[in-house]
N, C-alpha and C positions, 0 to 999 in steps of 0.2 A: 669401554666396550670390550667386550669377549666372543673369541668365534669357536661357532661349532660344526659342524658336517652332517649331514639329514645321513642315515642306517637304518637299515631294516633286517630281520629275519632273513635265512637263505630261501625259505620258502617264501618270501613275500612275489607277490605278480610282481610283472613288467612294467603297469601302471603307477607303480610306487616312483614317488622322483626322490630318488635315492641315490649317494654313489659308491655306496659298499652295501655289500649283503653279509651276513651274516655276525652275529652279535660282536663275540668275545675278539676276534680277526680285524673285524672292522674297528673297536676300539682300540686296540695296539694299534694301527695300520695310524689312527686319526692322530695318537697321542706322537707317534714317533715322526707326523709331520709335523707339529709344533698346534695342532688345533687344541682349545681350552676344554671344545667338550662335543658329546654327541646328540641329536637331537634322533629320539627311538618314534620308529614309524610304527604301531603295531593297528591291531583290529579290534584285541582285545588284552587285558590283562595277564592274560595265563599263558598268552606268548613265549615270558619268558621268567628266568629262575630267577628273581630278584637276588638271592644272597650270591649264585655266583658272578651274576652281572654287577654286585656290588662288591664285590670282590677284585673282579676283571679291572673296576674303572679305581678302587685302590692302589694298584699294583702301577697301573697306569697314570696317575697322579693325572685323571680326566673326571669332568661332570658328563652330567647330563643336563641340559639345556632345557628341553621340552620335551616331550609324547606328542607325536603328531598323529591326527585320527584319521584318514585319506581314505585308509582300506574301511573303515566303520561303516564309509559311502560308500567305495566300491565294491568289496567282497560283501559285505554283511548285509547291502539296501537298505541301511540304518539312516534317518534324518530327522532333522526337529520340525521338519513342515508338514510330515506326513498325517494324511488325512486320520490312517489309523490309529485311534488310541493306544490298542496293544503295540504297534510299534515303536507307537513315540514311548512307551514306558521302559519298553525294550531296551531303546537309545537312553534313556536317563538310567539304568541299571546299568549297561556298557559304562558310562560315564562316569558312575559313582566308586565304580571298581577302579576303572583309569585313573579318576581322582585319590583313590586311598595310591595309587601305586607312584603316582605326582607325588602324592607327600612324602614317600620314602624318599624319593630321589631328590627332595627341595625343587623342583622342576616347575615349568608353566604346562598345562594342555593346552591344545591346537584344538580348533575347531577349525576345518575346511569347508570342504564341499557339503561335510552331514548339516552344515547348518539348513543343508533344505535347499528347494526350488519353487518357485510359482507354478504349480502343474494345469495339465490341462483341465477348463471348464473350474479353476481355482482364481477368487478374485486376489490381486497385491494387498487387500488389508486382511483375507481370512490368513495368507501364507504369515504374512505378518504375525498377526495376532496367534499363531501354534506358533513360532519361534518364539515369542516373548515369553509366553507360559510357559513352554518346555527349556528356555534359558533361564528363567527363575531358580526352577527346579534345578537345574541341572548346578549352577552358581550358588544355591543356596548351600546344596551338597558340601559342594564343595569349600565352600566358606568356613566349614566344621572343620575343614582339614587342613586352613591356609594356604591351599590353594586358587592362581589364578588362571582364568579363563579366557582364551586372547582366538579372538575373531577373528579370520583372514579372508578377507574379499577376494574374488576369484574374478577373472574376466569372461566378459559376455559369451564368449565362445565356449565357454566350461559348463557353464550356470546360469540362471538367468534373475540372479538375488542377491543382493549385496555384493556389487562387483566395484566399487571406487569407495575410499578413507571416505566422503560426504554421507554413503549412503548407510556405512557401518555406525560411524560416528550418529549418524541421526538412530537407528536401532538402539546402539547400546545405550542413548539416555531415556530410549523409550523403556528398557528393562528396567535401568535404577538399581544395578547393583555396583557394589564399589569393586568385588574383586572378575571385573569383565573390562578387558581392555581389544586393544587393533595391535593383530599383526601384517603389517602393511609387507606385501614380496613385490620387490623392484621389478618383475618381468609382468605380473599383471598391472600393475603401475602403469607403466611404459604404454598400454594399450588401454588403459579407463580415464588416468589422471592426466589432468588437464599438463601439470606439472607436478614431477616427482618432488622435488626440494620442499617446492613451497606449501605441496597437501602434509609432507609430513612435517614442517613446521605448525601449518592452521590447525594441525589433529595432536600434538605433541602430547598433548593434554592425557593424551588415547594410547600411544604407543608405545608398548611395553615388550616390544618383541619384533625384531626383522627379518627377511628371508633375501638371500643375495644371489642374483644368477642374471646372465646377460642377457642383453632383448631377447634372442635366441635358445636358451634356459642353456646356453653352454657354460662354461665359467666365468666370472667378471674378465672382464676386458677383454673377450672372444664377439664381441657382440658391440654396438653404438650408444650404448645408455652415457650418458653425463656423470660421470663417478663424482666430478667436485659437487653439482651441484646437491646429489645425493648427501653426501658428507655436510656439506654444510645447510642443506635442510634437518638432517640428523643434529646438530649441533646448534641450532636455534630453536629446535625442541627440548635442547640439555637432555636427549638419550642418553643413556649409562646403562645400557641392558645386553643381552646375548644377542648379535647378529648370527646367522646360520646358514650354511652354501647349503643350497637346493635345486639340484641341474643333472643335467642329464650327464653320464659318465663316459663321455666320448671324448678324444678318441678312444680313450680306457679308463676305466674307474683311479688308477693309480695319478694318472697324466691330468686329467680333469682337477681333483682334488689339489694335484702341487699348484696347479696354472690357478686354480683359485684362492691358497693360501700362498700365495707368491704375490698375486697383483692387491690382496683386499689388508693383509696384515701389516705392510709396511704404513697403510692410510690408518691403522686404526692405530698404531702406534704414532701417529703423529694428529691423532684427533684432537 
């Protein structure tokens, strides 16, 4: 297992759960705490300069983990469940771009919140059935590019759609594609799953990708989650993938980040 740190643009909102701003800063900042790599929040593609960000994470002897698409939902009102056809084409153009720029980086995409909601006067099979189609799409794309596509359940209080590993898990084998897997994040966990350990052992099958932050989205172990049982649900799935700190940067971005690669890296060197 390899950890990474969520970063975003200096211009990214306050809504981004990120704990550094700004690209090339935030990479130095992550590589000289000892993290393996960075997970890039953007909205869109053209965010940023691929040669010098690939540069920046040369120099740095850091990856890139994943592209997370948060802002695609919040700044853009881009999603896979929208009624509008132009929209949803919209969101599969976003995504095809994203996906060419996954491939530079070897990286996963995130899909978050853009996976859509049940709106109103919307039945649960029509929301359905526009995710599955516009996930086809959007996976097939990407398939061309070797890249994968990793779902993260969100809790009830965010979204009101694929919020627990059961409901994802049942989704992704209604798609039928091989490069769609679960990014399971321990803080929405903590409020859907019945038990953290044991949905990401029953889904292991599925989980290609983790997010770490305490009940509280502070840094692990600022919060009550069960880190063994975490760990050794991780470990009866046989994960061997990127986990990634996703939490709010309090008391400061610099303090947050140590207290989370201080309490998570010692457990993953003894995974």
């Amino acid at each position: 297992m390899k950890l990474s740190v969520a970063i975003a643009g200096s211009e990214a909102p306050s809504s981004a759960f990120v704990v550094w701003r700004g690209f090339e800063k935030s990479i130095k900042k992550a590589a000289t705490m000892g993290y393996q790599g960075v997970e890039l929040a953007l909205k869109n593609a053209d965010e940023i300069d691929f040669d010098k960000i690939s540069k920046c994470l040369k120099e740095n002897n850091i990856e890139v983990s994943c592209i997370s698409t948060g802002q695609v939902f919040a700044v853009s009102n881009l999603y896979f469940t929208h009624r509008d056809k132009n929209k949803r084409d919209e969101v599969v153009n976003v995504f095809s771009k994203l996906s060419t720029l996954a491939s530079k980086f070897n990286c996963k995409l995130n899909v978050g919140r853009t996976r859509g909601f049940i709106a109103e006067n919307q039945t649960k099979e029509e929301a359905e059935n526009l995710f599955i189609d516009t996930a086809r799409k959007i996976c097939d794309d990407a398939a061309e590019k070797n890249v994968e596509i990793i779902i993260e359940p969100v809790n009830r209080y965010e979204i009101n759609f694929i919020n627990n590993l059961d409901e994802g898990a049942e989704l992704l084998r209604k798609v039928e594609r091989k490069n769609l897997g679960l990014m399971p994040d321990v803080f929405h966990m903590n409020i859907e799953d019945a038990q953290i350990g044991g949905a990401l052992a029953k889904h292991g099958d599925l989980v290609r990708y983790i997010h770490f932050a305490a009940s509280n989205r502070l840094a692990p172990g600022q919060g009550h989650l069960d880190w063994d049982d975490i760990f050794s649900g991780l470990q009866s799935a046989n994960f061997d993938g990127w986990a990634s700190i996703e939490i709010f940067p309090k008391p400061d971005p610099d303090t947050a980040a140590r207290q989370a690669i201080d309490f998570i890296m010692p457990r993953i060197l003894n995974y």
